[in-house]
C-alpha positions in Angstrom: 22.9 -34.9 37.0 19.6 -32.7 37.8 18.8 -29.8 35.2 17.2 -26.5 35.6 15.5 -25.0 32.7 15.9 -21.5 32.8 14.7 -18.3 30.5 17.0 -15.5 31.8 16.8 -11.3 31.1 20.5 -9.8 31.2 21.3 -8.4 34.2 17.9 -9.5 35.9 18.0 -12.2 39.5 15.8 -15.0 39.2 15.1 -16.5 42.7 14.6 -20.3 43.1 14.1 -22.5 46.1 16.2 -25.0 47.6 13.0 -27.4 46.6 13.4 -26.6 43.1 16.6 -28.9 42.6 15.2 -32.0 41.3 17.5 -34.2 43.5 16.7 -32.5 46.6 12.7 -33.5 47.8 13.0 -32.7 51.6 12.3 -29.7 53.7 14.6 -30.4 56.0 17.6 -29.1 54.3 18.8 -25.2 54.2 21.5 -23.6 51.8 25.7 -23.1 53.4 27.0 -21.8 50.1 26.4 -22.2 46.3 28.4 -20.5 43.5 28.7 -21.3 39.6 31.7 -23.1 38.7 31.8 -21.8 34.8 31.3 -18.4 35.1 28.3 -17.5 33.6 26.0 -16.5 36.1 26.6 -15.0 39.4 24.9 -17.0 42.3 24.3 -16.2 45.7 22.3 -16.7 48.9 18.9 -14.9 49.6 18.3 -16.9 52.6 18.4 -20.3 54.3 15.7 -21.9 51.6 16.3 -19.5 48.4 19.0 -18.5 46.1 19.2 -16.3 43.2 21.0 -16.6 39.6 21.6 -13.3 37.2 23.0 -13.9 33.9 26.6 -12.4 32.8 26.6 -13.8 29.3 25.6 -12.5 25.9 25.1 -16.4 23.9 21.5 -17.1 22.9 21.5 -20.4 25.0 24.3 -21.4 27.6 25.0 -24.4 30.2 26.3 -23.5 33.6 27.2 -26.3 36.5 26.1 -25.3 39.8 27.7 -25.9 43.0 25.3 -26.1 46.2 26.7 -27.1 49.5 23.7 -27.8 51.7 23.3 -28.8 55.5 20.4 -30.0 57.8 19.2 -33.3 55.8 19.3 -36.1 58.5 21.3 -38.9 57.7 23.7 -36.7 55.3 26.9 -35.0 57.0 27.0 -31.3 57.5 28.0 -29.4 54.5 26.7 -32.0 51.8 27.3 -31.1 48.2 24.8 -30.9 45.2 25.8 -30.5 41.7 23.2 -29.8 39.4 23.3 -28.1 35.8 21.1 -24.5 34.7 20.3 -25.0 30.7 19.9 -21.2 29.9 18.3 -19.3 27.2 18.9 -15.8 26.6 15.3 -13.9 26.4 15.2 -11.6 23.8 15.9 -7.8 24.2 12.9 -5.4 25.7 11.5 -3.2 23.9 13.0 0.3 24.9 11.2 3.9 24.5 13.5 6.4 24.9 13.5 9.8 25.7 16.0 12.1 24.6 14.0 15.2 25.2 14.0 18.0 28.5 10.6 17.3 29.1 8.6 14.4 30.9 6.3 12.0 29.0 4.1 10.0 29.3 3.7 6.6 27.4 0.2 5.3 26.8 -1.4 1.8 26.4 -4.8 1.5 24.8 -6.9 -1.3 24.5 -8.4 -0.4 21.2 -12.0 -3.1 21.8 -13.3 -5.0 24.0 -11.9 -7.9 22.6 -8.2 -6.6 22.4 -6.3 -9.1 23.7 -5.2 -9.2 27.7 -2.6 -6.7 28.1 0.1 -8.5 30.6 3.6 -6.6 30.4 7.1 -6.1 32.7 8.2 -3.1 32.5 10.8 -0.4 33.9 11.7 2.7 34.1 15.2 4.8 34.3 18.2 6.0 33.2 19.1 2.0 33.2 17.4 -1.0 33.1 16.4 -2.5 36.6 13.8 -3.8 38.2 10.7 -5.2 36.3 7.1 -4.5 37.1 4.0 -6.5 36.6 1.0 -5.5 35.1 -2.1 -7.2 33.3 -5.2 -5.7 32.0 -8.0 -7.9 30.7 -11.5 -5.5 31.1 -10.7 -2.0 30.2 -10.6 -0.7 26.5 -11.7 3.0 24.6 -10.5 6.4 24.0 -8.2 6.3 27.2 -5.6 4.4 27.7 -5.3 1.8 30.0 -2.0 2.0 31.5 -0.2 5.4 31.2 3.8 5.4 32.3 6.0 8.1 32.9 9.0 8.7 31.6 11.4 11.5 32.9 14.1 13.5 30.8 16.7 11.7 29.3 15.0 8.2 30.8 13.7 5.1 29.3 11.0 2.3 29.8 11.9 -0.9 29.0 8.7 -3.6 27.9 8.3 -6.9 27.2 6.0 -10.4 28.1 6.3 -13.6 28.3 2.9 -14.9 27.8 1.1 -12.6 25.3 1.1 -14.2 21.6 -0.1 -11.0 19.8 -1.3 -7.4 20.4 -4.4 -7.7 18.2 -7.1 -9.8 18.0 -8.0 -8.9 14.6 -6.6 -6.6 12.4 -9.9 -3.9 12.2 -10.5 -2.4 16.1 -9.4 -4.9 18.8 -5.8 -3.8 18.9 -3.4 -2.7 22.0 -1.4 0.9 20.9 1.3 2.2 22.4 2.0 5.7 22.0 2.9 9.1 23.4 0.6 12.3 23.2 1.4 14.7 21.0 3.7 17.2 21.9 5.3 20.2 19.8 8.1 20.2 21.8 8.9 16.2 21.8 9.6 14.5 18.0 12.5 12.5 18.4 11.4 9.2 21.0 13.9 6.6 19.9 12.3 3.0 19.7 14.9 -0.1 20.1 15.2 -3.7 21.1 13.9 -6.2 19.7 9.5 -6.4 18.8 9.6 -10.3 19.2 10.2 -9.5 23.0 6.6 -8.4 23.6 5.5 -11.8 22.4 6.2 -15.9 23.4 6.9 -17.5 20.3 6.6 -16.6 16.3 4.4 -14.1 15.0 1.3 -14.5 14.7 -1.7 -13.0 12.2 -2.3 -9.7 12.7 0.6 -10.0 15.9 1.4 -6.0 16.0 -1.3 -4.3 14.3 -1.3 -0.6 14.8 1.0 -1.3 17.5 2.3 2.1 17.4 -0.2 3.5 15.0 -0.2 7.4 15.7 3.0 7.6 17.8 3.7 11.5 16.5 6.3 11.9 18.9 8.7 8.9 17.5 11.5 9.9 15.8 13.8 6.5 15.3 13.2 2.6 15.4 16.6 0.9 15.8 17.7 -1.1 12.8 17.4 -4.3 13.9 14.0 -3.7 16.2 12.1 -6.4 13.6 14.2 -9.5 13.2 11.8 -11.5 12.0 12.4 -13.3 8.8 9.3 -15.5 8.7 6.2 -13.2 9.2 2.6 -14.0 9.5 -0.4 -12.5 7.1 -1.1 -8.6 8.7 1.7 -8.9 11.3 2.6 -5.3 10.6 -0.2 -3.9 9.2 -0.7 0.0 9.9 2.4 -0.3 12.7 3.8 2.8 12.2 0.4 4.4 10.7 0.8 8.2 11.2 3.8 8.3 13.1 4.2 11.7 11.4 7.7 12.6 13.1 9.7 9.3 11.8 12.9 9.5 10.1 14.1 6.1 10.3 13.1 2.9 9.6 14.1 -0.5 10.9 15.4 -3.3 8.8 12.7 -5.5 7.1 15.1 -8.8 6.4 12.2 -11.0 5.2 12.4 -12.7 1.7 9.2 -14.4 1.8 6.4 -12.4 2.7 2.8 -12.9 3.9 -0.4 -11.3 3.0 -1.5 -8.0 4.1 2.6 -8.4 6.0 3.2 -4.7 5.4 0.0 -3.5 4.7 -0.1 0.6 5.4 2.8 -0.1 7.7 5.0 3.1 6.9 1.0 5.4 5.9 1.6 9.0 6.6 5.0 9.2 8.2 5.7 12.1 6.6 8.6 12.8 7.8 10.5 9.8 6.6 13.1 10.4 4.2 14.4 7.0 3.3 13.0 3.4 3.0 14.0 0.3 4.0 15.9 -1.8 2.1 12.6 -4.7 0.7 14.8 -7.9 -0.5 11.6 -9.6 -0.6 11.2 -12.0 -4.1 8.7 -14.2 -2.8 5.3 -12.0 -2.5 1.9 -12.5 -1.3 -1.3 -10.6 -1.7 -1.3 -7.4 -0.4 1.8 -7.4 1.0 2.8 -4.0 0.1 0.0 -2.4 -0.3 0.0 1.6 0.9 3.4 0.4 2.5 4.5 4.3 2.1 1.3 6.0 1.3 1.7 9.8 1.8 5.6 9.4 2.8 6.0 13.3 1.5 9.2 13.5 2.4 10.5 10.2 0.6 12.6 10.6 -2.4 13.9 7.2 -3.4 12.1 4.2 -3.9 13.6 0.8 -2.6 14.7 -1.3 -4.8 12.1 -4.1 -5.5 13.5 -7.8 -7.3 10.5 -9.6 -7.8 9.5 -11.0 -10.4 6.7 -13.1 -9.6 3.8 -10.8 -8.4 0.6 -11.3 -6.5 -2.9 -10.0 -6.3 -2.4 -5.9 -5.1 1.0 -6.8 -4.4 2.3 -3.1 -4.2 -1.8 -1.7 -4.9 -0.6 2.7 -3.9 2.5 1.5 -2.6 3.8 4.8 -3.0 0.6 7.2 -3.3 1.5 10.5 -2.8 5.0 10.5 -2.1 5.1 14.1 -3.3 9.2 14.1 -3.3 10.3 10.6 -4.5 12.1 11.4 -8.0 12.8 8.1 -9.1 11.0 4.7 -9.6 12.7 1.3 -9.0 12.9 -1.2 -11.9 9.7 -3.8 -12.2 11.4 -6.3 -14.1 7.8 -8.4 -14.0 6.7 -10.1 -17.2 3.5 -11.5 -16.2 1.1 -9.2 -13.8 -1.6 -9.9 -11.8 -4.8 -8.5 -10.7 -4.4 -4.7 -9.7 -0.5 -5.9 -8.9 0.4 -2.0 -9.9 -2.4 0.2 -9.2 -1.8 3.4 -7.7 1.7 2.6 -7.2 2.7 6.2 -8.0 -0.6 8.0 -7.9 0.4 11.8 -6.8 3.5 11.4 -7.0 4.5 14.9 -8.3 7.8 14.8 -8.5 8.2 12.0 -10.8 9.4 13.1 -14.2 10.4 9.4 -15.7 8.4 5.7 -15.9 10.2 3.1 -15.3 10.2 0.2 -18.1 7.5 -1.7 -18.2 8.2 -5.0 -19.9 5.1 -7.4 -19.3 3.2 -9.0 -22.0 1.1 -10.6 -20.0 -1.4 -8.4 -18.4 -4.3 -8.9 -15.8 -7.1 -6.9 -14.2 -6.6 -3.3 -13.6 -2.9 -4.4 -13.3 -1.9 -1.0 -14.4 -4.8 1.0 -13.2 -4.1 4.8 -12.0 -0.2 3.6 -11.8 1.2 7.4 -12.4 -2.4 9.1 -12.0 -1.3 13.0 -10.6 2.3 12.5 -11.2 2.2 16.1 -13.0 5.9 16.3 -13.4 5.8 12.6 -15.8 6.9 14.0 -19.6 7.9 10.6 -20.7 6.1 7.2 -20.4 8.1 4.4 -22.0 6.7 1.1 -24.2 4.0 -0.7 -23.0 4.4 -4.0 -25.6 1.8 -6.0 -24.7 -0.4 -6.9 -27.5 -3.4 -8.8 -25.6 -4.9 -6.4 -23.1 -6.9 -7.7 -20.2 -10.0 -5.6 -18.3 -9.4 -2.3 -17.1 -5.6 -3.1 -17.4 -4.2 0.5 -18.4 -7.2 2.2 -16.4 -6.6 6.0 -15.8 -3.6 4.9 -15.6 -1.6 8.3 -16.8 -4.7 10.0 -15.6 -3.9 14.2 -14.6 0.1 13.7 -16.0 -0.3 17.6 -17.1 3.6 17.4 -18.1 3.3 14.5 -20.7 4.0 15.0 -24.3 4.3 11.8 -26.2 2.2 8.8 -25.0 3.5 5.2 -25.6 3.0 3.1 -28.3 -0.1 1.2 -27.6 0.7 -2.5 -30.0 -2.4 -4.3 -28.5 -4.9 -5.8 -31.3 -6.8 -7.9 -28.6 -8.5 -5.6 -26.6 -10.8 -5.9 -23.1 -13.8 -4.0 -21.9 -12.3 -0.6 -19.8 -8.9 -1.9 -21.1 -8.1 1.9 -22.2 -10.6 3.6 -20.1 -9.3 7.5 -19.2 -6.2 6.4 -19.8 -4.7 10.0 -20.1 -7.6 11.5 -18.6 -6.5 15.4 -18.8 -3.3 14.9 -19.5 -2.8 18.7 -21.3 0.5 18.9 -22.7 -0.1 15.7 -24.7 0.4 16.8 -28.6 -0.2 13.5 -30.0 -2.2 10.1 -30.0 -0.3 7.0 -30.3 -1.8 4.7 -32.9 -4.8 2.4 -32.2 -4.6 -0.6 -34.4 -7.2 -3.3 -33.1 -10.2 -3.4 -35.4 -12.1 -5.4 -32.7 -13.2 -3.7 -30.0 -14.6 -4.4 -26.2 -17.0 -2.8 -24.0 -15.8 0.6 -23.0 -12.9 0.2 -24.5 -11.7 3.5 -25.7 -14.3 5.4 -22.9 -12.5 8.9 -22.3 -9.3 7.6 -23.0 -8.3 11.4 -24.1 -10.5 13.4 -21.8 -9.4 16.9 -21.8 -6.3 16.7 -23.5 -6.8 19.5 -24.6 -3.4 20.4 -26.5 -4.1 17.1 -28.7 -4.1 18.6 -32.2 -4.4 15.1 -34.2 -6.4 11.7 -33.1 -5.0 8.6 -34.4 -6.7 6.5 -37.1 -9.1 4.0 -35.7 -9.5 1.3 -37.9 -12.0 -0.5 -36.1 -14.9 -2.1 -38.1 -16.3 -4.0 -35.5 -17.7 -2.0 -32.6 -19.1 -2.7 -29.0 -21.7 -1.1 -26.4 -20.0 2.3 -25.6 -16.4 1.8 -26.9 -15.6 5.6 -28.1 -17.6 6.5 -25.1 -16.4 10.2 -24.1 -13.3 9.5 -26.0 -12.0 12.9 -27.1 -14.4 14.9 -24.5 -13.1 18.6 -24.2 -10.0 18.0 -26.8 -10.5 21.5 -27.8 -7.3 21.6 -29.9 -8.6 18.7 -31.8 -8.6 19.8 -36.1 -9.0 16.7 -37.1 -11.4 13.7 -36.8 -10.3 10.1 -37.8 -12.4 8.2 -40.3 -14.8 6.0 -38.3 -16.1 3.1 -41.0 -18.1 1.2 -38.9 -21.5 -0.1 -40.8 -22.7 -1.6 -38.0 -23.6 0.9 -34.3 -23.4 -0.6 -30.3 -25.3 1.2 -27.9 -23.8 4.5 -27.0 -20.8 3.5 -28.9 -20.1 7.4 -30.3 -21.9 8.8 -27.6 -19.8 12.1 -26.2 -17.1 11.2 -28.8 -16.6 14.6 -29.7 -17.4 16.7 -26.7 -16.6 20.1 -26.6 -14.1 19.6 -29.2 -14.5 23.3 -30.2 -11.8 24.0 -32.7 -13.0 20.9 -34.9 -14.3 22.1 -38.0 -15.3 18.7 -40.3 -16.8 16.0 -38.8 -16.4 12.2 -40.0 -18.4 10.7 -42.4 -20.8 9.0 -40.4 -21.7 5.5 -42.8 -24.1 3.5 -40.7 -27.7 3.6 -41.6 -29.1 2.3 -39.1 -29.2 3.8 -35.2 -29.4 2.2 -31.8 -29.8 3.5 -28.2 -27.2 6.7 -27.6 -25.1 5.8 -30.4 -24.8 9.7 -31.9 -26.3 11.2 -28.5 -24.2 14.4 -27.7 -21.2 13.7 -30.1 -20.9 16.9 -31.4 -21.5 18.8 -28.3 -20.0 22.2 -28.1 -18.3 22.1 -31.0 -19.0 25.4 -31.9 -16.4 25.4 -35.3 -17.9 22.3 -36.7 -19.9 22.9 -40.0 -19.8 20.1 -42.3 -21.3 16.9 -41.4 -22.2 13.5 -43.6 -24.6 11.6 -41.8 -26.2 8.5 -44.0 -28.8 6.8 -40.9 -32.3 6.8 -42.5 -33.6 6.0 -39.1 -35.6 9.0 -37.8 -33.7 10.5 -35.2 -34.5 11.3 -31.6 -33.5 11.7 -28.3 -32.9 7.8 -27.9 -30.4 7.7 -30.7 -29.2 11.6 -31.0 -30.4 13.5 -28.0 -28.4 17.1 -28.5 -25.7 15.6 -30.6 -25.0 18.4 -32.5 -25.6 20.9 -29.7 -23.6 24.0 -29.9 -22.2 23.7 -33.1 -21.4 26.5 -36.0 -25.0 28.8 -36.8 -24.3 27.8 -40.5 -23.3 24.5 -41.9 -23.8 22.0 -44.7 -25.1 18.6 -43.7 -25.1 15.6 -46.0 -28.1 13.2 -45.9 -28.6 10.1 -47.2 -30.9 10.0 -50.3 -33.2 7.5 -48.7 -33.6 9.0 -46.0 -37.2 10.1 -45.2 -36.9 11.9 -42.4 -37.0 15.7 -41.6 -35.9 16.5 -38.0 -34.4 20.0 -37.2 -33.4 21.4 -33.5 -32.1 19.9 -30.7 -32.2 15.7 -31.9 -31.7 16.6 -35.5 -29.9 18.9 -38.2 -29.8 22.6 -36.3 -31.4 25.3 -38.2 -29.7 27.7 -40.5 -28.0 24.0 -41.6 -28.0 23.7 -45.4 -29.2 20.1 -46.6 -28.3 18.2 -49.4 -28.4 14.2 -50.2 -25.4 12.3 -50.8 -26.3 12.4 -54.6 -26.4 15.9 -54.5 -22.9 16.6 -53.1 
């Protein structure tokens, strides 16, 4: 039996001719009647050579027998009878824009490049879905859009194609956009259907990229508009980039996910209030990266179940969500490289960190993680014991509400591993304890910058030092009375350089052991610390602005300092021991 294959849009007539019926090849032949025998689509005569078919249906794929009595073939009696079989496939629902407002709109198409792809659409417009119109657009591409469609009160358009396999060529400037101009008096456009209806076949990379990047006027995306559960590395990146009036977001049923997948996809829709479910445990790099960046009206985090992470996997997933109050679990126990940075930076809101429970760490895995979140008082147990580079980077940088930092176990440290780590964090009382006696480059570098309610540094132990490694470390700690012991023999470049900063209520410095300088190691120190008068410095190298440039700066008018008996130098001012200082020698004291 003969077979049409058949792609059919409910409710929409597709027109064949008489020809088209494999086992009919002559001219000579017109159409009496025809009619489906099953029901499933309506048939009927245009004219003598051409008859139409409409889906009633609602299955994906169907199989309908077709009835066609046919008369005028010579040698056949009148009223011959052809039965031939239409294999059907459902096409997939248009994408709808609707809007529910008083006012007319207009919906606009950009070709963001000159090497967007070729815009080629059906569309229609109305209070119901009718008749389609063509329309392709290879050539034009800017600030303006190149097809602009109005849309009455209360009326819809409906889109889709057949032949395009993506709406970006890349996912930096060649990009088609659909969107609305912005109106005041319009923020609740309602977006439903189905997305894989403006393509033919699977996503593709970069398949909807900024799609509807800066659609202010959207208010809703149907639930099920992205049905997708195998996606395709930045098919959604920055979709819904800006679309500062959305509320609701669709479904995202994906478990295994691509990189760059959702890359910025939900970035400054600042009016959404809840996220989409993210049942996702298979992750790829990037994938979540800025998902909800400056979502201000967000308040609860998604729940997030995987445990095996990837490079920037969720890198400011939620920076600046100003509202969100609670964290979701990160049950990971091996990170990777910046898999958590700037997950929560400015979050403000945020009073509690979620457990942390990874012991094995990466590259600035944990870098500015709750940097801002000013409302944080409590950060719970960070247990790993071998650090990696820049790992807890700034990473409680600004938390002005925390009082009691973690304990900090690790005895293998990196270079930056502890760099700024509470970075002005001013309601921190006290230090947790520092217990590696090898350090790393940079190491401890303003790891307490301008905590300035921090009474009491911890004991560092360390005997082993490294270029810069107390760096800055208690710069502008003003509360600071107490200095730790610092036995180190043996000086790195600028490794005490700025330790002591502005620490202005310090009044004894630590004994100071090493004889020998090298480059910055003392330089500014004891800046500004304007309570500070005893100091026990043993170095018999001469000092000088390449090994103590202002490091005592500011300090008390009057003092004692304690030199070492073979020392031979005598420098006073600005390099050296300030004047009005009382000297003695270490034998003397």
């Amino acid at each position: 039996m003969a077979t049409i294959n058949q792609t059919f849009k409910g409710g929409q007539e597709y027109t064949f001719s008489i020809s088209q019926v494999p086992e009919i090849s002559t001219d000579t032949a017109y159409i009496y009647s025809i009619q489906d025998t099953n029901s499933n689509l309506t048939a009927r005569k245009i004219n003598d050579t051409t008859f139409g078919l409409i889906y009633n249906g609602n299955s994906d794929t169907f199989t309908s027998n077709i009835q066609l009595v046919i008369n005028g073939i010579s040698g056949y009696e009148t009223g011959l009878t052809v039965n031939f079989t239409v294999n059907g496939t459902l096409a997939k629902e248009s994408v709808r824009i609707y809007n529910p407002s008083n006012y007319q709109i207009s919906v606009d198409i950009y070709r963001k490049g000159a090497n967007a792809p070729e815009l080629d659409i059906y569309y229609c417009v109305g209070s119901t879905e009718g008749t389609y119109t063509h329309y392709t657009n290879s050539t034009g591409y800017g600030i303006n859009p190149v097809k602009s469609i109005s849309v009455g009160p209360k009326q819809s358009v409906w889109i889709y194609s057949d032949t395009m396999t993506r709406w970006a060529n890349d996912s930096s400037s060649n990009y088609i956009n659909i969107r609305t101009p912005d109106n005041s008096s319009v923020n609740n456009i309602q977006l439903s259907g189905n997305i894989m209806s403006l393509i033919s076949g699977d996503l593709q990379p970069a398949s909807f990229y900024g799609l509807f990047e800066q659609f202010k006027t959207l208010g809703s995306v149907s639930e099920n508009f992205l049905p997708a559960t195998t996606l395709a590395s930045s098919c959604y990146y920055n979709m819904f980039y800006n679309c500062s009036s959305l509320t609701t977001a669709p479904k995202l049923p994906a478990t295994k996910l691509t990189n760059f997948c959702y890359y910025n996809m939900f970035y400054g829709c600042t009016s959404l209030t809840t996220a989409p479910a993210l049942p996702a445990t298979t992750l790829a790099n990037y994938c979540y990266y800025g998902m909800f960046h400056g979502c201000t009206s967000l308040t609860t985090a998604p729940q997030l179940p995987a445990t095996t992470l990837t490079e920037s996997c969720y890198l400011g997933m939620f920076q600046g969500c100003t509202n969100l109050t609670t964290a979701p679990a990160l049950p990971a126990t091996t990170l990777t490289y910046l898999c958590y940075s700037s997950m929560f930076h400015g979050c403000t809101r945020l009073t509690t960190a979620p457990q942390l429970p990874a012991t094995t760490l990466a590259y600035g895995c944990y870098n500015s993680m709750f940097y801002g979140c000013t409302n944080l008082t409590t950060a719970l147990q960070l247990p790993a014991t071998t650090l990696a580079e820049s790992c807890y980077f700034q990473m409680f940088g600004g938390c002005t509400s925390l009082t009691t930092a973690p304990a900090l176990p690790a005895t293998t440290l990196k270079n930056n591993c502890y760099k700024y780590m509470f970075q002005d964090c001013t309601s921190l009382t006290t230090a947790p304890e520092l217990p590696a006696t090898t350090l790393a480059g940079y190491c401890y570098d303003s790891m307490f910058y301008g905590c300035t309610s921090l009474t009491t540094a911890p004991q560092l132990p360390a005997t082993t030092l490294a270029d810069s490694c107390y760096l800055s470390m208690f710069y502008n700690c003003s509360s600071l009375t107490t200095a730790p012991a610092l036995p180190a023999t043996t000086l790195q470049n600028n490794c005490y350089n700025r330790m002591f900063y502005g620490c202005s209520s310090l009044k004894t410095a630590p004994e100071l052991p090493a004889t020998t300088l090298v480059y910055d190691c003392y330089s500014s120190m004891f800046y500004g610390c304007s309570n500070l008068n005893y100091i026990k410095a043993l170095f018999t190298t001469t000092p000088s602005n390449s090994y103590t440039n202002s490091w005592m700066n500011g300090v008390a008018s009057t003092g004692t300092f304690v030199k070492n008996h073979n020392a031979t130098w005598n420098v006073t001012g600005l390099h050296g021991i300030p004047s009005g200082w009382t000297v003695i020698t270490d034998t003397e004291e």
